[in-house]
Each structure stands twice: as structure tokens, then as C-alpha cells.
C-alpha positions in Angstrom: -40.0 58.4 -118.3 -42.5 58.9 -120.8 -42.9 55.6 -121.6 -43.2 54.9 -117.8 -46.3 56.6 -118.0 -47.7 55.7 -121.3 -47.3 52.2 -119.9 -48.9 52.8 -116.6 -51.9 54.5 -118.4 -51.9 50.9 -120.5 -52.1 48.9 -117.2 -54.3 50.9 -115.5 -56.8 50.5 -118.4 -56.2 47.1 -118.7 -57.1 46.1 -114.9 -55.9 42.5 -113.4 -53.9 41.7 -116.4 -52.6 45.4 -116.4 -50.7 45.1 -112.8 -48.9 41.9 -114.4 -48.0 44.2 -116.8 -47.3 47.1 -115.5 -45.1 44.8 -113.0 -43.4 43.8 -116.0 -43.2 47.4 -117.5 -41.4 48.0 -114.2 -39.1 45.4 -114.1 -38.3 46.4 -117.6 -37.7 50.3 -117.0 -35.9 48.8 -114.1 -33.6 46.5 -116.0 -33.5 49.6 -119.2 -32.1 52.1 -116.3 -29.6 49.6 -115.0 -28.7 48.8 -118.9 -28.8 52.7 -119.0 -26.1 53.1 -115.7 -23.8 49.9 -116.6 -23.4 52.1 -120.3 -22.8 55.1 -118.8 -20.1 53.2 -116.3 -19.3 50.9 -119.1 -18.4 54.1 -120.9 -16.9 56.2 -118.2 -14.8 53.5 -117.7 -14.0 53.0 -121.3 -12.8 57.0 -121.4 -10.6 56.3 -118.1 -9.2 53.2 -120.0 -7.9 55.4 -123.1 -6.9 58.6 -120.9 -4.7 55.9 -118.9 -3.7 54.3 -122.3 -2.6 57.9 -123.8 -0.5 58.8 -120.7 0.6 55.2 -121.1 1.3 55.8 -124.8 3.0 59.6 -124.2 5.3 57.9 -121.7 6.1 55.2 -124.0 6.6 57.6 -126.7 9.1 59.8 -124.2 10.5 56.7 -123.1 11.1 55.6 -127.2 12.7 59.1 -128.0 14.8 59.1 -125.0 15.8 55.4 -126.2 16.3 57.1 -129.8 18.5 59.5 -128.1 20.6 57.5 -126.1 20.7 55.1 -129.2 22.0 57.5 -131.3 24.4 59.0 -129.0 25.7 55.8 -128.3 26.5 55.2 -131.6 28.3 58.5 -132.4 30.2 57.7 -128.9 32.1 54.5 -130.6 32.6 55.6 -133.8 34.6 58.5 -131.6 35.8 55.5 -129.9 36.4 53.8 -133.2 38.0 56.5 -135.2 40.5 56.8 -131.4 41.6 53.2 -131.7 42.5 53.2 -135.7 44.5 56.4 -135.0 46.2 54.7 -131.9 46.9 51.7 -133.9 48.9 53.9 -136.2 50.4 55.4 -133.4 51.2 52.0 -132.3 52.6 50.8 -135.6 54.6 54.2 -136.1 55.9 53.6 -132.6 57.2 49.8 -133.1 58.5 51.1 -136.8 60.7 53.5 -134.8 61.8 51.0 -131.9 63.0 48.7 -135.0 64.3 51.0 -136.5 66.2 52.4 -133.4 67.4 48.9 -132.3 69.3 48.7 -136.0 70.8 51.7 -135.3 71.6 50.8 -131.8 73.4 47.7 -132.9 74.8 49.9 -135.6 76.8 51.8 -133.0 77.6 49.0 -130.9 79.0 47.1 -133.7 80.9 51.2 -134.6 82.1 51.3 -131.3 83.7 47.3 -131.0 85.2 48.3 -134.7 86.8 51.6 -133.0 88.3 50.1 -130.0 89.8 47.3 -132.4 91.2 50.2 -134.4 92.5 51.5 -131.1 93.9 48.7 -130.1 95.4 47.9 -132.9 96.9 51.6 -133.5 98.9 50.8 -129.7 100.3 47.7 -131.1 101.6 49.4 -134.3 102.3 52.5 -132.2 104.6 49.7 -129.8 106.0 48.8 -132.8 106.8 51.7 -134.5 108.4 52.5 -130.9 110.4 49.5 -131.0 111.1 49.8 -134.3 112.3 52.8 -133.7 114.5 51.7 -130.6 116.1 48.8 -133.6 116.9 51.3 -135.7 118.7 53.5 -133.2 120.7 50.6 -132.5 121.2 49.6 -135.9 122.3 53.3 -136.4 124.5 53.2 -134.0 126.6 50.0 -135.3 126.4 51.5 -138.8 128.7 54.4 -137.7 130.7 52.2 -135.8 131.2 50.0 -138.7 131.9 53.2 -140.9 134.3 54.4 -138.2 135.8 50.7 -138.3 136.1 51.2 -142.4 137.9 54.1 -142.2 140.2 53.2 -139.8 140.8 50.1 -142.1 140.8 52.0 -145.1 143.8 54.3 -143.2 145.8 50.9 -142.4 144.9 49.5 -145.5 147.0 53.0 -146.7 149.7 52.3 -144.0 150.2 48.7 -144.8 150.1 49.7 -148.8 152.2 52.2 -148.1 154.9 49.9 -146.1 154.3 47.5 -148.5 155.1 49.3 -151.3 158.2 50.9 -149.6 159.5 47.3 -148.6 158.5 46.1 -152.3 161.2 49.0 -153.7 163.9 48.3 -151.7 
């Protein structure tokens, strides 16, 4: 504003040639308070640029640590997941070790049991056998004592006829 003045005093002073200038002083304060506003906008809008930019940047940030978070739980969550499936697989392995080791002994039995009813069976034969044997030797018991009874019975005539014989051999 000053210089406004000074410059008005100039031109006044100065006569034709003055309003020229002082038409020129004019359009120069006009042009210098323009310059002035555009700064002051320039710069208003320069502070609403970097408050937007720092909410922009604290949301980003929030945004980041949430990421961090999830990140990080993320990872803990399958190495749970990871540390789960070893242990399964040597549930699984423990598991098959006991089906093999049950279908051996399965097949043990099975093989046991076939071996027992062969035994069995072959216990009834020898059983029908011994039964029959039994049965032979009855018999064979029973013609024995006959035959004795038929010795002594030839022994005694063997006596009588000795005896006859002898008597008709001393006469």
C-alpha cells in the first residue's frame, strides 16, 4: 500500500507521462495482489494437499500394520497347520505300521486255525482207527481164547490118545 502511494505521489509529480505511469503502477499492484492471492491459494492449497497426503499416509500406515498383522498371523497359522500335518503323517505311518502288522497276525491265525482243524481232523481218523483197532483186537481176542481152548482140548486128547496108545503098545 505504501508503495501505492509513493507511486501515485511520483505520477502526480510527473504530469502526462505520470498517468501512463501511474496506469502502469496500477496494473502492476494489480498483477502483485493477484501474484499475492494465487500464493496464498497456491499455498492454501499446498497445506490441503499434505493434510490429505498425511491422512492418506496414516491410513496407509494403518492399512500396512493391519497387512503386517494379518501377515504375520498368517504365517504362525500354517506353521500350526504345518506342525498338524507332520504329526498326522506319523499318525498315518504309525497307523499303516499297525494295519501291516495286524494283517500278519491275522494270516497268522488263519493259517493256526486251518493247522488246528487239520489236527482235528486228523485226531478223528486216528480216533476211527484206534476204535477199529480196537474192534480187531477184540476179535482177535476172542479167537485167541478159542484157539487156547482148542489147545487144551488137544492137549487133553493128545493125553487120551497117549494114554491109549501107550496101553495098546503094552499089551
Amino acid at each position: 500500500m505504501r508503495t501505492v502511494a509513493i507511486a501515485l505521489a511520483a505520477g502526480i509529480g510527473l504530469g502526462g507521462s505520470g498517468a501512463w505511469w501511474v496506469q502502469s503502477l496500477r496494473a502492476g499492484a494489480a498483477i502483485a495482489l493477484r501474484n499475492d492471492q494465487q500464493s496464498k491459494q497456491a499455498l492454501t492449497q499446498a497445506q490441503l494437499s499434505q493434510a490429505a497426503t498425511e491422512i492418506k499416509s496414516a491410513g496407509l500406515l494403518r492399512h500396512s500394520a493391519g497387512q503386517q498383522e494379518n501377515t504375520h498371523a498368517y504365517t504362525q497359522k500354517i506353521q500350526l497347520l504345518e506342525a498338524g500335518r507332520t504329526a498326522d503323517a506319523a499318525r498315518i505311518a504309525s497307523l499303516q505300521h499297525n494295519l501291516r502288522t495286524t494283517a500278519t497276525q491275522h494270516a497268522q491265525a488263519v493259517s493256526d486255525a486251518a493247522a488246528c482243524r487239520d489236527l482235528a481232523d486228523q485226531h478223528q481218523r486216528l480216533a476211527t482207527l484206534a476204535s477199529e483197532g480196537a474192534g480187531v483186537v477184540d476179535e482177535l481176542v476172542g479167537l485167541v481164547e478159542r484157539r487156547n481152548a482148542q489147545v487144551v482140548l488137544l492137549q487133553g486128547q493128545s493125553v487120551v490118545d497117549r494114554e491109549l496108545l501107550g496101553g495098546l503098545t503094552r499089551d
